[in-house]
C-alpha positions as CSV (number, residue, x, y, z in Angstrom):
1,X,-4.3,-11.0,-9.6
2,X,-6.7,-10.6,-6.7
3,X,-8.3,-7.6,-5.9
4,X,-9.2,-6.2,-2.1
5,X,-11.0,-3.3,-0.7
6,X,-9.0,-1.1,2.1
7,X,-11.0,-2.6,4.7
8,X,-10.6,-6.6,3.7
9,X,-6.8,-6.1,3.5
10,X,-6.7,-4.2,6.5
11,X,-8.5,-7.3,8.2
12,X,-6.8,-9.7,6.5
13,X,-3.1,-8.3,6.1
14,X,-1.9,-11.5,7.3
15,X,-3.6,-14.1,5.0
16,X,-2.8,-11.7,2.0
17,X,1.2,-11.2,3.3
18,X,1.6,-14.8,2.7
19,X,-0.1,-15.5,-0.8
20,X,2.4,-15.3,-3.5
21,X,-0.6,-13.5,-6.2
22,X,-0.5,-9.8,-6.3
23,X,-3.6,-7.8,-5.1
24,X,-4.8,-4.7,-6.0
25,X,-6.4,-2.5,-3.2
26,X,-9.5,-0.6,-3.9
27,X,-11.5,2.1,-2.6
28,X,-14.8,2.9,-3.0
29,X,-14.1,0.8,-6.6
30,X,-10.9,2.8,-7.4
31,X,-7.4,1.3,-7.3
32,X,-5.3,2.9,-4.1
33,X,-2.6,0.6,-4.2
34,X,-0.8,-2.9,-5.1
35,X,0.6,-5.6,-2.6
36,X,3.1,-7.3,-4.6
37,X,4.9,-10.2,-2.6
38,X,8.6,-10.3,-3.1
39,X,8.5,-14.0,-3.4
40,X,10.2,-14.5,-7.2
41,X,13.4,-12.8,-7.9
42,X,11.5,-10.3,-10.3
43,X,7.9,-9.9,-11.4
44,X,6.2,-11.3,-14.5
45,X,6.1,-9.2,-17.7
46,X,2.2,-9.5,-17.7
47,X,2.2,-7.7,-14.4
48,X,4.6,-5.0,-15.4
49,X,2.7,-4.4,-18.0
50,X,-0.1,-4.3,-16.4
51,X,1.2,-1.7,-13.3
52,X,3.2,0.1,-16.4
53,X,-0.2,1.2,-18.1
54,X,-2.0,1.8,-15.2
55,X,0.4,4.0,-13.3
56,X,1.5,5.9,-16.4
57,X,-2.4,6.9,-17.4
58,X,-3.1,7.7,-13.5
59,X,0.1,10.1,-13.5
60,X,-1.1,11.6,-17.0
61,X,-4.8,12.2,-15.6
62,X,-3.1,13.9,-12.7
63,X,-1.1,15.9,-14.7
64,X,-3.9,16.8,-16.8
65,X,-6.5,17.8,-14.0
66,X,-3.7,19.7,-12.0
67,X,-2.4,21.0,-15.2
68,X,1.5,20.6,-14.7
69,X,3.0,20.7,-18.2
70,X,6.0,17.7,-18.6
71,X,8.7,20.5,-18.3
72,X,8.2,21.4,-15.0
73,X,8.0,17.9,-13.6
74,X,11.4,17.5,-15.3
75,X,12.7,20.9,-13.6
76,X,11.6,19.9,-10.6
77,X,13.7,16.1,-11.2
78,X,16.8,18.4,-12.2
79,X,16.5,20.8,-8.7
80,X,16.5,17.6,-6.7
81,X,19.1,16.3,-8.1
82,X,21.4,18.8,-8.1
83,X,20.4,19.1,-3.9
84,X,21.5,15.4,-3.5
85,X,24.9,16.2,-5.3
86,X,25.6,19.2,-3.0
87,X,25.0,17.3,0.1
């Protein structure tokens, strides 16, 4: 997996668009975001793994540091859900 700042994506979109290895975008030295080409049918377990971990500790710091219990977030799930059936 490769990693890129904002700015040598941004400059490089195209080179990156065609690689088939993922890339993590950084800012500042903190991950932002993933470019993961859709060039397999689905991604590797390492990877998922990988984006599994990192994305549920970033969620729980969030949570943490804006103190939202689990409960609410799952309240707030339920509300939106019953909107889309009412639609």
């Amino acid at each position: 997996m490769k990693t890129a700042t904002v700015r040598q994506f941004r400059d490089r979109a195209t080179s990156f668009l065609k690689q088939e290895e993922p890339i993590i975008v950084t800012r500042r030295g903190k991950i932002v975001g993933f470019f993961l080409p859709a060039v397999r049918e689905s991604l590797p377990l390492e990877i998922k793994k990988d984006l599994f971990t990192t994305l549920t500790d970033e969620i729980r710091s969030a949570m943490r540091n804006r103190e939202i219990i689990e409960d609410a977030v799952l309240a707030d799930f339920e509300k939106a859900r019953k909107a889309r059936r009412r639609r």
